[in-house]
TORKOL-4160 file (C-alpha; in steps of 0.2 Angstrom, whole numbers, padded with zeros to 4 digits, m for minus):
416
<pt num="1" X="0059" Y="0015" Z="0007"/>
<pt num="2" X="0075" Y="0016" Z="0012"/>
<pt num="3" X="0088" Y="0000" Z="0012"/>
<pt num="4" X="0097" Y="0008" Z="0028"/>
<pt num="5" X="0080" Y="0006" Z="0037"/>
<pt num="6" X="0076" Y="m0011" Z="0031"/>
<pt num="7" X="0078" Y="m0026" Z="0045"/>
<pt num="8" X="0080" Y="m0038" Z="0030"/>
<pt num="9" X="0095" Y="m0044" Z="0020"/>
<pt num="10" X="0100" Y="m0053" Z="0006"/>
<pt num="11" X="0111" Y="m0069" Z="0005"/>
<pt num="12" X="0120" Y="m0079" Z="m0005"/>
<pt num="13" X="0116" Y="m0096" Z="0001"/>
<pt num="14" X="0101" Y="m0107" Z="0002"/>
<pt num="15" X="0093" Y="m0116" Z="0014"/>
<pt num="16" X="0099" Y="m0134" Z="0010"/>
<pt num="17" X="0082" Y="m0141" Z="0012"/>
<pt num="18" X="0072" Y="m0130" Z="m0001"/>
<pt num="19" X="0074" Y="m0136" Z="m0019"/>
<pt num="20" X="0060" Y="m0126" Z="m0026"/>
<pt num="21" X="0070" Y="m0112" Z="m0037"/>
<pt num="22" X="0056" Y="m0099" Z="m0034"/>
<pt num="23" X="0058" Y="m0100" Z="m0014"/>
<pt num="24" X="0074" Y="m0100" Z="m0014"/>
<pt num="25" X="0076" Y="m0085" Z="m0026"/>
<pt num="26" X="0065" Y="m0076" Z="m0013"/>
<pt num="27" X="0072" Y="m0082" Z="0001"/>
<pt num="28" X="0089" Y="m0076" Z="m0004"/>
<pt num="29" X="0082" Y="m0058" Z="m0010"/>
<pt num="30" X="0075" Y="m0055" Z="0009"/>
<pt num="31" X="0056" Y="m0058" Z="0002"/>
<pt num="32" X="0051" Y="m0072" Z="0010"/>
<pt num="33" X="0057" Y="m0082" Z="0028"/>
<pt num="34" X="0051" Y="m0101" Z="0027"/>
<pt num="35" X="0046" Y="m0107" Z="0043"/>
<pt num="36" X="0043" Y="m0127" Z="0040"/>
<pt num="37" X="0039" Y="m0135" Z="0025"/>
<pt num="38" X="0026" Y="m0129" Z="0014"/>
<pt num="39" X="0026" Y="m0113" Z="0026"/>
<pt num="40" X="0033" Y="m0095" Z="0021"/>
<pt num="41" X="0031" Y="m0079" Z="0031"/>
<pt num="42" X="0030" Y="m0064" Z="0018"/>
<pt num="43" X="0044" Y="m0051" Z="0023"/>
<pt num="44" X="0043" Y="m0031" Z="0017"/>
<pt num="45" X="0047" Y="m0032" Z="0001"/>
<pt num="46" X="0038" Y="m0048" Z="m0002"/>
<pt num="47" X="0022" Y="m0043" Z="0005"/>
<pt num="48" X="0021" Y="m0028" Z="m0005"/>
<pt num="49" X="0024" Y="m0039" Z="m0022"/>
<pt num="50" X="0009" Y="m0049" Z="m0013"/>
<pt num="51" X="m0002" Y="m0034" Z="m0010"/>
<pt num="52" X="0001" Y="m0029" Z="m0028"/>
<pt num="53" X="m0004" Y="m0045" Z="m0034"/>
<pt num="54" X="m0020" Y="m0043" Z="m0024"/>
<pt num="55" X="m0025" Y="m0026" Z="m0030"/>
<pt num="56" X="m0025" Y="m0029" Z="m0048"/>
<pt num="57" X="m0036" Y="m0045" Z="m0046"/>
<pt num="58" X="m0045" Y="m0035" Z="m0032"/>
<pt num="59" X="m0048" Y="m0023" Z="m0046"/>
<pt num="60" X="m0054" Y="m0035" Z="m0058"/>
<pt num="61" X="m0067" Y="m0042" Z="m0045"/>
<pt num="62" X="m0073" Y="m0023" Z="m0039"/>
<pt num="63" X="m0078" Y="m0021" Z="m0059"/>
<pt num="64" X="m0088" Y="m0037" Z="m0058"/>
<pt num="65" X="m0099" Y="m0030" Z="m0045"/>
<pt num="66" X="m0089" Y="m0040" Z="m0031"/>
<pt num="67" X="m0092" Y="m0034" Z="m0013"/>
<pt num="68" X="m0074" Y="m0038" Z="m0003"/>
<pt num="69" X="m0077" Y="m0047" Z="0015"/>
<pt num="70" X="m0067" Y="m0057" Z="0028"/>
<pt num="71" X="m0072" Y="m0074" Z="0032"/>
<pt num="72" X="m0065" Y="m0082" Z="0049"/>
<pt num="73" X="m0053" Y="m0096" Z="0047"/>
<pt num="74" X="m0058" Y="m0107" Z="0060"/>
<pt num="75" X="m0074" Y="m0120" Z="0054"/>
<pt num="76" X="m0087" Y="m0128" Z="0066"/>
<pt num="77" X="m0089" Y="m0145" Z="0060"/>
<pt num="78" X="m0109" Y="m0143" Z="0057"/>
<pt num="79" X="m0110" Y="m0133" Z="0042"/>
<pt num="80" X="m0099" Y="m0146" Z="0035"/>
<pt num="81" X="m0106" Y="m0159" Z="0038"/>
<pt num="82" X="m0122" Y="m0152" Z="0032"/>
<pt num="83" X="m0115" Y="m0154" Z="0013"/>
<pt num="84" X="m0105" Y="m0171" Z="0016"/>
<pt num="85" X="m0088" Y="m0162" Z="0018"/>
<pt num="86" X="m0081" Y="m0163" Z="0034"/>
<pt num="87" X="m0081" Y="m0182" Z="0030"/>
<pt num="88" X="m0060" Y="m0183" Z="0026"/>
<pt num="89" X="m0063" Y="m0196" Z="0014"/>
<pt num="90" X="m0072" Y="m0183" Z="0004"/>
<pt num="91" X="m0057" Y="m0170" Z="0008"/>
<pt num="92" X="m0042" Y="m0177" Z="0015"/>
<pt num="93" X="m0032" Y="m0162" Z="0018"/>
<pt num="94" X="m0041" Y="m0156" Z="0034"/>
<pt num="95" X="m0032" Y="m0148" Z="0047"/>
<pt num="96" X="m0045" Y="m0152" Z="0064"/>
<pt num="97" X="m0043" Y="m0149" Z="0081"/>
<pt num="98" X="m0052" Y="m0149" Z="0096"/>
<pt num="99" X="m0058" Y="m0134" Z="0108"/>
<pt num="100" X="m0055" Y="m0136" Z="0126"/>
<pt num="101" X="m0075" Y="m0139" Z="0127"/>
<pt num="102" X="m0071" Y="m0155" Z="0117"/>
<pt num="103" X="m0078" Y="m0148" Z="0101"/>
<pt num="104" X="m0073" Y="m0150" Z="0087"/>
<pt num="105" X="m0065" Y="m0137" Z="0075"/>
<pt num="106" X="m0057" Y="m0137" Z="0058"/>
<pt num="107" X="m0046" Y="m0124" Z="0048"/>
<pt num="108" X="m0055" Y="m0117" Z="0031"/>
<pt num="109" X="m0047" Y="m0126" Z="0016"/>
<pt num="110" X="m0062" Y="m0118" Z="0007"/>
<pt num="111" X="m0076" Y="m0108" Z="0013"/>
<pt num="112" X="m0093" Y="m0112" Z="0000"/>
<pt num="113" X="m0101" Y="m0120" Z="0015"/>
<pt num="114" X="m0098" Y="m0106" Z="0028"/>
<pt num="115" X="m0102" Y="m0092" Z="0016"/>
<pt num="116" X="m0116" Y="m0100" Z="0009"/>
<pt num="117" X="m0123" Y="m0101" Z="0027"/>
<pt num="118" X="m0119" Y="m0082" Z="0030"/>
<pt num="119" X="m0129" Y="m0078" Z="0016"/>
<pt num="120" X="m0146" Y="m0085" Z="0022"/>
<pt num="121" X="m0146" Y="m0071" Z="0033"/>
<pt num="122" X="m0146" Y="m0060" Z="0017"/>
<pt num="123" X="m0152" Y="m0068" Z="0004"/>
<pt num="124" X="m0173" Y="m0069" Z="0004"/>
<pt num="125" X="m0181" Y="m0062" Z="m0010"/>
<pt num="126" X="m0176" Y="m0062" Z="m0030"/>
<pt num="127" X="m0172" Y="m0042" Z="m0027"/>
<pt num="128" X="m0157" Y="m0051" Z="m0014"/>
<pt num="129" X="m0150" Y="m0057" Z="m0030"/>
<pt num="130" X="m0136" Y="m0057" Z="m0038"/>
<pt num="131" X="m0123" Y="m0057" Z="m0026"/>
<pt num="132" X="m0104" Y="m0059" Z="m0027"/>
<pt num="133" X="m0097" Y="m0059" Z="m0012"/>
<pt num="134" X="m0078" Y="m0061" Z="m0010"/>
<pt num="135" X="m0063" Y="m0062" Z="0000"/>
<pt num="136" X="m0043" Y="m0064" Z="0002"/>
<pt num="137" X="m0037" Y="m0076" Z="0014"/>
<pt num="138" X="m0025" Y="m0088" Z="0021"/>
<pt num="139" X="m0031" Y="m0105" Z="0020"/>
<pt num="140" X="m0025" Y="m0121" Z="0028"/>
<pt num="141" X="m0023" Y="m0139" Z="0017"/>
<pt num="142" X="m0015" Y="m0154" Z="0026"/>
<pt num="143" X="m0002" Y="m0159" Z="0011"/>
<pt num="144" X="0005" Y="m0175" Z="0012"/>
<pt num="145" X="0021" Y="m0168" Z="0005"/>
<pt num="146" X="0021" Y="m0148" Z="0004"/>
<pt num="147" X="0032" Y="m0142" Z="m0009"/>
<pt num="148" X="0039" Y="m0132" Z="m0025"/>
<pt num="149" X="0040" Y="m0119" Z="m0013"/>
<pt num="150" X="0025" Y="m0105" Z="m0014"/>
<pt num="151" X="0018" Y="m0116" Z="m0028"/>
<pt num="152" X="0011" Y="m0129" Z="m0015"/>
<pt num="153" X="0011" Y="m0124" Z="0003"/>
<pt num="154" X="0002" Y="m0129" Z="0020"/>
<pt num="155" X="m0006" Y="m0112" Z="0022"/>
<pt num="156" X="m0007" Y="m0098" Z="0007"/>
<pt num="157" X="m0016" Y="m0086" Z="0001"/>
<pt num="158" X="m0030" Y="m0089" Z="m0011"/>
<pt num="159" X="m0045" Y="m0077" Z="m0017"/>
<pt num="160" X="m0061" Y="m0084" Z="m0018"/>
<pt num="161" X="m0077" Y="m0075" Z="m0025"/>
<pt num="162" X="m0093" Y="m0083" Z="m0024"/>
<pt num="163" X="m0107" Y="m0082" Z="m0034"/>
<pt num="164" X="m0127" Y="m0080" Z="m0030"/>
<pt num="165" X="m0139" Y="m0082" Z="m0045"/>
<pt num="166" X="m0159" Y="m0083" Z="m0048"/>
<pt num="167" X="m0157" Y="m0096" Z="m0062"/>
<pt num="168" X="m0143" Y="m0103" Z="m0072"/>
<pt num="169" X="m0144" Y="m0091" Z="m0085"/>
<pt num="170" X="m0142" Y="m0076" Z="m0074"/>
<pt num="171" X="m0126" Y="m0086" Z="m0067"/>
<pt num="172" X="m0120" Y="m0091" Z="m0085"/>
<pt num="173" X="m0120" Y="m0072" Z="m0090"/>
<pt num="174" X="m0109" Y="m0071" Z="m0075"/>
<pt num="175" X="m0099" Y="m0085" Z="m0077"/>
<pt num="176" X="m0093" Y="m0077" Z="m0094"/>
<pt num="177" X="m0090" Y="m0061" Z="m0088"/>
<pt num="178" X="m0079" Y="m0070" Z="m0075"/>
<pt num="179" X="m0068" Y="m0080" Z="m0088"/>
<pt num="180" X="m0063" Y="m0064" Z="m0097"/>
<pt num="181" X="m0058" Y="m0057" Z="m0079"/>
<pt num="182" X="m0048" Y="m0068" Z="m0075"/>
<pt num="183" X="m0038" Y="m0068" Z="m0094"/>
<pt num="184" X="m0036" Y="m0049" Z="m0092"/>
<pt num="185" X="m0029" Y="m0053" Z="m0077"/>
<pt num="186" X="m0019" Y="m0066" Z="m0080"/>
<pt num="187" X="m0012" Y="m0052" Z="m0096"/>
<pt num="188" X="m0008" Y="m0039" Z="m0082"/>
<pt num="189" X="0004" Y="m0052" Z="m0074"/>
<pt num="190" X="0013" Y="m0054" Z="m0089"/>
<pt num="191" X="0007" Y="m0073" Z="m0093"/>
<pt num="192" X="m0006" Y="m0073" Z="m0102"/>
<pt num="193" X="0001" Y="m0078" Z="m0118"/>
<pt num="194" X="0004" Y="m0093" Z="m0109"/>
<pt num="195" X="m0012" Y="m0094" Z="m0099"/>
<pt num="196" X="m0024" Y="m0106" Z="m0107"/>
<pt num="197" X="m0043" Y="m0107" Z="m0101"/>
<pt num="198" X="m0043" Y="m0128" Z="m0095"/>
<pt num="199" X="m0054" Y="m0142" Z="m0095"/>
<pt num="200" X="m0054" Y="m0151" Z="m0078"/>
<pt num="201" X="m0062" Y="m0161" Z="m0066"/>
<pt num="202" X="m0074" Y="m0153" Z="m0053"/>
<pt num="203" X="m0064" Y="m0164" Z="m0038"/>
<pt num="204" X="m0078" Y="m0162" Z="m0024"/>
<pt num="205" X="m0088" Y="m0148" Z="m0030"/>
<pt num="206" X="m0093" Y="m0154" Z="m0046"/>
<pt num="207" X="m0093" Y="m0165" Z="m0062"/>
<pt num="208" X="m0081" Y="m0155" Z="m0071"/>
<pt num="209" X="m0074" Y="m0138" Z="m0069"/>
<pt num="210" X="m0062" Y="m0123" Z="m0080"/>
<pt num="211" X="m0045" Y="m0120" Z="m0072"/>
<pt num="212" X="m0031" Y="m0109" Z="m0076"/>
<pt num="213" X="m0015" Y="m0117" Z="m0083"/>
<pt num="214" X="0001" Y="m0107" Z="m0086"/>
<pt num="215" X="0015" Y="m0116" Z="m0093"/>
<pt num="216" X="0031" Y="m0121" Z="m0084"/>
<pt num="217" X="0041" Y="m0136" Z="m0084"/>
<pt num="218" X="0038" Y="m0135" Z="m0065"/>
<pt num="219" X="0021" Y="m0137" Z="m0067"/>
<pt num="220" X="0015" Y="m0153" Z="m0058"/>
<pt num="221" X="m0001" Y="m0152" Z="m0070"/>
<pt num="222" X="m0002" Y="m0161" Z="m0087"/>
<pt num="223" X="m0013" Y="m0152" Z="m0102"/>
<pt num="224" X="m0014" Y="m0155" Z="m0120"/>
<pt num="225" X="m0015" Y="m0137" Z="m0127"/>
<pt num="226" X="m0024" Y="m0131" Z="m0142"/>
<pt num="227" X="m0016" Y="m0117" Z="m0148"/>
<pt num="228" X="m0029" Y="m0111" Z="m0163"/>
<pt num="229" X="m0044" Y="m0111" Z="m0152"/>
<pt num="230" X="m0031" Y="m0104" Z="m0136"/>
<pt num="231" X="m0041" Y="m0119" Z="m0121"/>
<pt num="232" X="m0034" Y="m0135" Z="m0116"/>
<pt num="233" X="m0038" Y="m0150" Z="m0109"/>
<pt num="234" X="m0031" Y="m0158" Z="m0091"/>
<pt num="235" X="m0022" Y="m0174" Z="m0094"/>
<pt num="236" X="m0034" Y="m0182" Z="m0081"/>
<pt num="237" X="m0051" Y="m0180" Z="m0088"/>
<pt num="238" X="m0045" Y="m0183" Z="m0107"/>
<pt num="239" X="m0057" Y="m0194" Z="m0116"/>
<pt num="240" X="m0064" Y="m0197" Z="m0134"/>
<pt num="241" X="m0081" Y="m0188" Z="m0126"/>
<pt num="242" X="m0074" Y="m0172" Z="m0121"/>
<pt num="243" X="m0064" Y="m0170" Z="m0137"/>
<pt num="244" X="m0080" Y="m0170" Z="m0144"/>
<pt num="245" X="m0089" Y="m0160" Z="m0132"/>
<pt num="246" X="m0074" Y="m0146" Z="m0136"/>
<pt num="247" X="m0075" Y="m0149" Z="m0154"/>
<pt num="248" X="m0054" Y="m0151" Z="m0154"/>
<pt num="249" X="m0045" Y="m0163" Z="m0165"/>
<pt num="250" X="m0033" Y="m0174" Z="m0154"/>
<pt num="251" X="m0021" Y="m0171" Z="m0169"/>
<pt num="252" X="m0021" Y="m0153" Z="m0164"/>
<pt num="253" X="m0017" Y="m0155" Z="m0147"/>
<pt num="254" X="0001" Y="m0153" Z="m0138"/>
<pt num="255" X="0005" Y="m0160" Z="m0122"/>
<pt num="256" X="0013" Y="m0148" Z="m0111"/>
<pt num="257" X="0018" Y="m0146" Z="m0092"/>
<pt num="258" X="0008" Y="m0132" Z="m0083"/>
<pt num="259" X="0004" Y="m0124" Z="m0064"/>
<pt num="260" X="m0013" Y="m0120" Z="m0061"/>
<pt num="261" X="m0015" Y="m0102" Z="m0057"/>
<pt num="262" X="m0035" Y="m0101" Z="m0056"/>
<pt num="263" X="m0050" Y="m0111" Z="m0054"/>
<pt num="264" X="m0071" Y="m0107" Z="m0059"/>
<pt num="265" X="m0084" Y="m0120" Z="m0053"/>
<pt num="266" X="m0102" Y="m0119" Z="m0058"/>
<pt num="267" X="m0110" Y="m0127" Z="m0042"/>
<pt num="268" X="m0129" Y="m0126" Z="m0049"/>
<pt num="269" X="m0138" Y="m0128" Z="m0033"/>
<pt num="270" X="m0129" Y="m0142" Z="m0025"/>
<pt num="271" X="m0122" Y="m0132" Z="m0011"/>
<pt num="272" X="m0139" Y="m0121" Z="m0007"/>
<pt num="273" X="m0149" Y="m0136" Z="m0006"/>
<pt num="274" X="m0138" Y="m0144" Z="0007"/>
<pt num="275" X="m0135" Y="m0126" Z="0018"/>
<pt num="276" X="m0157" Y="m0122" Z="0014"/>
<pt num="277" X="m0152" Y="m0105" Z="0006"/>
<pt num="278" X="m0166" Y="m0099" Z="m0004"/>
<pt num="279" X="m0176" Y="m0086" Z="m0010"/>
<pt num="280" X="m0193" Y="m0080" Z="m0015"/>
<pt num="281" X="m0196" Y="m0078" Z="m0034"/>
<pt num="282" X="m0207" Y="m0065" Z="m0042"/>
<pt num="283" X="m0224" Y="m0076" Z="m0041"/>
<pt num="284" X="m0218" Y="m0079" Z="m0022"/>
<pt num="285" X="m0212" Y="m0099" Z="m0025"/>
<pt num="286" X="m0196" Y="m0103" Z="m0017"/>
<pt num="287" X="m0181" Y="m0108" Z="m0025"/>
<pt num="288" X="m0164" Y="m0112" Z="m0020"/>
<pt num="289" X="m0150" Y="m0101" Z="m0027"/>
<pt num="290" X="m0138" Y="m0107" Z="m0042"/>
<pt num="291" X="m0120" Y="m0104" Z="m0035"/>
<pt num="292" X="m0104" Y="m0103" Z="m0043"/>
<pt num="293" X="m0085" Y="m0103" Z="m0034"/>
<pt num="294" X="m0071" Y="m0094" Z="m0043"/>
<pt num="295" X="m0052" Y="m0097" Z="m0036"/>
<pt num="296" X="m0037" Y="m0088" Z="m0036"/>
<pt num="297" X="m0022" Y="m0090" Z="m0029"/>
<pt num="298" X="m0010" Y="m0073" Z="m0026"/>
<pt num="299" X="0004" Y="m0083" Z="m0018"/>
<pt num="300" X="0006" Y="m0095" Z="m0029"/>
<pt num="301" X="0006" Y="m0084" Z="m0042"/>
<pt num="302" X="0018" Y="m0074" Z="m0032"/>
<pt num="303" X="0029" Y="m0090" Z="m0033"/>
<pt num="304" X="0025" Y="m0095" Z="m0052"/>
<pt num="305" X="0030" Y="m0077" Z="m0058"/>
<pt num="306" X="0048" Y="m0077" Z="m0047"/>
<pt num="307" X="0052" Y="m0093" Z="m0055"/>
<pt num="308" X="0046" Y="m0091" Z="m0073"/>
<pt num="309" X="0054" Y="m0072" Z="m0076"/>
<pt num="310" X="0071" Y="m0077" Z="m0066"/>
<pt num="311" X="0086" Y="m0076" Z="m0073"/>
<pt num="312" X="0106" Y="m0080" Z="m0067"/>
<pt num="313" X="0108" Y="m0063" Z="m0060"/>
<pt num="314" X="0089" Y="m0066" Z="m0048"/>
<pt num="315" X="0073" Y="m0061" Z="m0048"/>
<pt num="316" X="0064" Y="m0050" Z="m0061"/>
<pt num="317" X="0048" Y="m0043" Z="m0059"/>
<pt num="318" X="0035" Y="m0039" Z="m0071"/>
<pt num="319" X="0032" Y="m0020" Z="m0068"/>
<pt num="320" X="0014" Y="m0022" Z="m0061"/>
<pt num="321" X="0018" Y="m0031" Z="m0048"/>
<pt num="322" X="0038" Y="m0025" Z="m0043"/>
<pt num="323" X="0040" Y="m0021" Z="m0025"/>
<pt num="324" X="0046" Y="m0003" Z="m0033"/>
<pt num="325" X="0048" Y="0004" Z="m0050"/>
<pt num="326" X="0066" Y="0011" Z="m0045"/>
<pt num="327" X="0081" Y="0005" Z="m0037"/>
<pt num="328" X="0089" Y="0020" Z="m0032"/>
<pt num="329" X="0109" Y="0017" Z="m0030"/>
<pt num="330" X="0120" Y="0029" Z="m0021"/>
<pt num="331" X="0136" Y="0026" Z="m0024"/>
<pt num="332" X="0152" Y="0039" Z="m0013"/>
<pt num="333" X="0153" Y="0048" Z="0004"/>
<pt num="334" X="0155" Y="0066" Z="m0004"/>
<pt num="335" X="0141" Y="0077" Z="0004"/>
<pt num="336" X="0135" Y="0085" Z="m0013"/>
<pt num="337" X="0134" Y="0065" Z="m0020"/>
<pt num="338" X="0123" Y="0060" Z="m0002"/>
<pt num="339" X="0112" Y="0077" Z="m0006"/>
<pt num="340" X="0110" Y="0074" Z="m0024"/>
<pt num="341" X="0104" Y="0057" Z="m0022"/>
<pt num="342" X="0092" Y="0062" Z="m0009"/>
<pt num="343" X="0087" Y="0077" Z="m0019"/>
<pt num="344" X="0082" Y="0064" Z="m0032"/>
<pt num="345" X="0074" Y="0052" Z="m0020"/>
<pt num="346" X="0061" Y="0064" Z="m0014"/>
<pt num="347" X="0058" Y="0073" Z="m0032"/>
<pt num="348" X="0055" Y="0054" Z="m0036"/>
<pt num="349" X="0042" Y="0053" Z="m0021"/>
<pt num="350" X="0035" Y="0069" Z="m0025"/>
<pt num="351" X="0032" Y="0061" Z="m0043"/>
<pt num="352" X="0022" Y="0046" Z="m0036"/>
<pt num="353" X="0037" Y="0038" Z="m0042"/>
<pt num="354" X="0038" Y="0019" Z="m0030"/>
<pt num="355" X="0058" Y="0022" Z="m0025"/>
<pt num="356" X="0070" Y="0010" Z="m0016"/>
<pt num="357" X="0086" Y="0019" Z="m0011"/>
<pt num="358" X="0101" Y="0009" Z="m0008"/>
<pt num="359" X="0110" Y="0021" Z="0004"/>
<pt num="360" X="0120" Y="0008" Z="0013"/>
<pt num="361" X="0139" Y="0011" Z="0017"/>
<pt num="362" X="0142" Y="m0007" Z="0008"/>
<pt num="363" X="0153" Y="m0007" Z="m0009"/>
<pt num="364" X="0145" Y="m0003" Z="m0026"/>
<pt num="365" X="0146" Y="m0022" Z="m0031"/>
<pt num="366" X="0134" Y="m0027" Z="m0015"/>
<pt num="367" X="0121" Y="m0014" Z="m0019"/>
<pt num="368" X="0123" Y="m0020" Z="m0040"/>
<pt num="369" X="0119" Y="m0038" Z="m0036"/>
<pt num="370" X="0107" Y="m0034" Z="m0024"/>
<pt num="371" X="0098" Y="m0024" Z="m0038"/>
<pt num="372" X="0097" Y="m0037" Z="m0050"/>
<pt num="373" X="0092" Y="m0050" Z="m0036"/>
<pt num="374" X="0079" Y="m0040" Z="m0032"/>
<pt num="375" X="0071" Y="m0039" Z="m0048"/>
<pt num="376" X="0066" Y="m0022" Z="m0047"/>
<pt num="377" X="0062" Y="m0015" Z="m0064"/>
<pt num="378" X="0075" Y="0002" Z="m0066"/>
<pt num="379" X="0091" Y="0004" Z="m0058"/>
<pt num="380" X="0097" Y="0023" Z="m0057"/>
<pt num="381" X="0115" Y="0024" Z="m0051"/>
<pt num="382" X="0121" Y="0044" Z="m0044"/>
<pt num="383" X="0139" Y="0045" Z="m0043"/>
<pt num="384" X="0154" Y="0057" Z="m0044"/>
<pt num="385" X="0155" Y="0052" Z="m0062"/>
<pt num="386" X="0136" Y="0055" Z="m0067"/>
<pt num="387" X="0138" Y="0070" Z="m0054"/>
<pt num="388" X="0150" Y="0080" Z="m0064"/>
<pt num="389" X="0140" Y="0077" Z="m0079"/>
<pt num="390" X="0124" Y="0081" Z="m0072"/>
<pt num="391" X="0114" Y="0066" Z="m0079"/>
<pt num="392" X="0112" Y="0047" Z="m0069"/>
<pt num="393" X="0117" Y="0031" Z="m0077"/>
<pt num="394" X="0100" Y="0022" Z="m0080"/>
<pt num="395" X="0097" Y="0001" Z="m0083"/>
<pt num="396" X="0083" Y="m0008" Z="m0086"/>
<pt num="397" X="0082" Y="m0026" Z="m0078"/>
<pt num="398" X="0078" Y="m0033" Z="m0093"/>
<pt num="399" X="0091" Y="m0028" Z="m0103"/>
<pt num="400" X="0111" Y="m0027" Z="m0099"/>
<pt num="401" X="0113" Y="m0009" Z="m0107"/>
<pt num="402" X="0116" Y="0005" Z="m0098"/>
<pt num="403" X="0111" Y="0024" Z="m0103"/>
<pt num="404" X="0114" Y="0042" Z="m0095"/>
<pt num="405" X="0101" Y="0054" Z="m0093"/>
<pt num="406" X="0097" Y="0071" Z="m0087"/>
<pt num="407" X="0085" Y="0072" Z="m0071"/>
<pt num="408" X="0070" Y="0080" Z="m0081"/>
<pt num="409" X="0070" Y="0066" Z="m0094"/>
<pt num="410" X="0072" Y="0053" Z="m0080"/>
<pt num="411" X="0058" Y="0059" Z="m0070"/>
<pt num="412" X="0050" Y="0059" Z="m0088"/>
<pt num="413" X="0052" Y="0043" Z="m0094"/>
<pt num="414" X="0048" Y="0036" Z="m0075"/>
<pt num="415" X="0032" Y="0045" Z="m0075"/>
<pt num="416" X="0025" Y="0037" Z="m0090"/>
C-alpha cells in the first residue's frame, strides 16, 4: 500500500468526547472513525489489524476441527423465548425492533439459541457428533453506558464457537483442548504472560464459567491472581468455597485490575433440551446433546493491544498482528531517490514482504511521526544520504536506535 493512495489521515487532535486512550490512539492514526458512542467503523489500516487478529484465532479454531459459518444477525423472538431469554430481565441489553408485519425482531447479542436450532437439521445420529461449528460476527448489546472505547462497544466483533458432544466426557476432552487454544493464542498476541485462565460466574448460561483476564489498570474486572499455579479468581464469585474447590491459599492471591479477552461456558444440555436437539445413541435411545459456548472478542482485543503496547510517540504493534511489517519512508524529489525507493518497494513485495510506502510530498518530520503513530514494526528510511552509501537507515519501533544496511541484508533480516 501506498500512503499517496490512501483516503485516510492522521491527526493530532482528539475527539473531545472520547477519553478511552485506546480509541483515541486509533482514531488519531486513521484506524478507526467513531460514529456514536460505543460505535467505531474499522478504516484500511484498522481493518487489516482486525483481519489479522482474526486469522490467527481462525487458525487456532481450524486446528480444533472448527467448521467456519455465518449466522444472520437479525433474531426472531421464538427461539428465544424457547430457552427463557428473550425475557429482558434475563438479558437486559437487547436491541428489539419491530417488522412492518408487526413482528417482533431482535439483534443477536449471542447466538446459542439460533445455532443450536440450525443444528437440528444436522444433528440426528451419534455418527452427527462432535460438531464445532463457528463464526465471526458483529453483535449488538444495548449498554447502558458504552465506553473505554473498542473495550466496551454497542456493536463489535466477537467469535464464538459452539460445541456439540455425545456425553460430557467427549465435551470435557474438548473443553481442554480449547483452554490451551485460547492460551496459545493469547501468546501469539503478545499477552500471555499476562493472560490468566479465570474463575467466573456463568451470568445467563450457567453456574459458573472460565474467562480470560489480561491485566491492565483499564480493566473494569477485578481478579485475585495466582501467580504459582498461573489462574485467578473474579472478584464477584470469591468465596471460602471456591478457594477450596481451586485448591489456592487466599494468602497466595494478589488482587489485580484486568479486561476480559475471552470466555468458555460448559452448557451441559441446558440449551438442547429447551431448542429439542438430539440425537440417536448407538443402542438407538435418544439423548439430548451436551453443548459448550467459547467467546472471543477480536475488537476488543484490537483495543486492549492498542492501549497496553502504546507508548508517547503512538501506537505499537505486536508483529503478528501489525497492519505491515515495513514502513517504507521516501524521503527527496531526485528521480534516482523516487526510483530507488520504489525499486526497493516492489523487491519487498516480490519478498512477501507486507510494505507501507510513505511516498507523500509532506516533510520527513510528518512522515517520521506518522511512522511511530502508526505502530508499524520497521521503519526503513531511502534518502540522498543512505543513497550515496548504498545502504538504508533501519529502526525498529520498539527501540529508538537507528542502524544502516545494505539491501541484501535488509531483505534478509525482513524475510526471517
Amino acid at each position: 500500500m501506498r500512503a499517496s493512495k490512501l483516503f485516510t489521515k492522521s491527526n493530532k487532535t482528539v475527539l473531545a468526547d472520547e477519553t478511552a486512550k485506546n480509541a483515541q490512539l486509533l482514531i488519531r492514526a486513521g484506524f478507526i472513525d467513531k460514529q456514536m458512542a460505543g460505535v467505531y467503523c474499522y478504516l484500511p489500516l484498522g481493518k487489516i489489524v482486525l483481519d489479522n487478529i482474526m486469522q490467527i484465532i481462525r487458525e487456532e479454531m481450524d486446528n480444533l476441527g472448527g467448521n467456519e459459518i455465518n449466522m444472520t444477525a437479525l433474531q426472531p423472538k421464538e427461539v428465544w423465548q424457547s430457552s427463557g431469554r428473550w425475557d429482558d430481565k434475563v438479558i437486559d441489553v437487547w436491541f428489539k425492533t419491530k417488522l412492518n408485519s408487526g413482528s417482533e425482531i431482535g439483534l443477536a447479542t449471542t447466538h446459542e439459541e439460533p445455532i443450536t436450532n440450525m443444528m437440528k437439521h444436522f444433528i440426528s445420529s451419534y455418527k452427527d457428533l462432535p460438531a464445532y461449528p463457528y463464526q465471526f460476527q458483529i453483535k449488538f448489546r444495548n449498554e447502558l453506558r458504552a465506553k473505554s472505547g473498542l473495550l466496551r462497544g454497542r456493536e463489535f466483533w466477537m467469535k464464538d464457537l459452539y460445541s456439540y458432544s455425545r456425553n460430557q466426557e467427549e465435551h470435557d476432552k474438548f473443553y481442554k483442548k480449547m483452554t490451551l487454544a485460547y492460551q496459545k493464542i493469547y501468546d501469539r498476541f503478545g499477552i500471555g504472560d499476562i493472560t490468566y485462565k479465570t474463575f467466573a460466574s456463568g451470568g445467563s448460561f450457567s453456574k459458573y464459567s472460565d474467562e480470560f483476564q489480561t491485566l491492565s489498570e483499564v480493566g473494569e474486572d477485578t481478579i485475585f491472581v495466582s501467580e504459582s499455579k498461573k489462574i485467578a479468581i473474579n472478584k464477584e464469585v470469591m468465596s471460602p468455597e471456591i478457594l477450596k474447590e481451586l485448591n489456592i491459599d487466599k494468602d497466595e492471591l494478589t488482587e489485580r485490575k484486568a479486561v476480559e479477552v475471552g470466555n468458555i461456558f460448559n452448557l451441559g444440555t441446558h440449551y438442547s433440551e429447551a431448542l429439542g436437539l438430539t440425537f440417536t445413541d448407538e443402542s438407538g435411545t435418544s439423548k439430548p446433546v451436551v453443548m459448550g459456548s467459547y467467546g472471543m472478542g477480536p475488537s476488543r482485543i484490537m483495543g486492549l493491544l492498542a492501549e497496553h503496547f502504546a507508548d508517547s510517540k503512538g501506537l505499537v504493534w505486536p508483529k503478528s498482528v501489525a497492519p505491515f511489517k515495513v514502513y517504507l519512508v521516501c524521503i527527496g524529489d531526485s528521480k534516482e531517490i523516487k526510483t530507488s525507493c520504489d525499486d526497493l518497494y516492489k523487491q519487498m513485495i516480490e519478498a512477501k514482504i507486507d510494505v507501507f510506502m510513505d511516498d507523500r510530498d509532506v516533510r520527513p518530520g510528518v512522515k517520521f511521526a506518522d511512522a511511530d503513530l502508526y505502530g508499524i514494526p520497521v521503519r526503513v528510511v531511502v534518502s540522498d544520504k543512505t543513497f550515496q552509501t548504498d545502504q538504508f537507515e533501519v529502526k525498529y519501533r520498539t527501540n529508538d536506535s537507528v542502524k544502516l544496511m545494505d539491501k541484501k541484508s535488509l531483505l534478509k533480516s525482513l524475510v526471517e
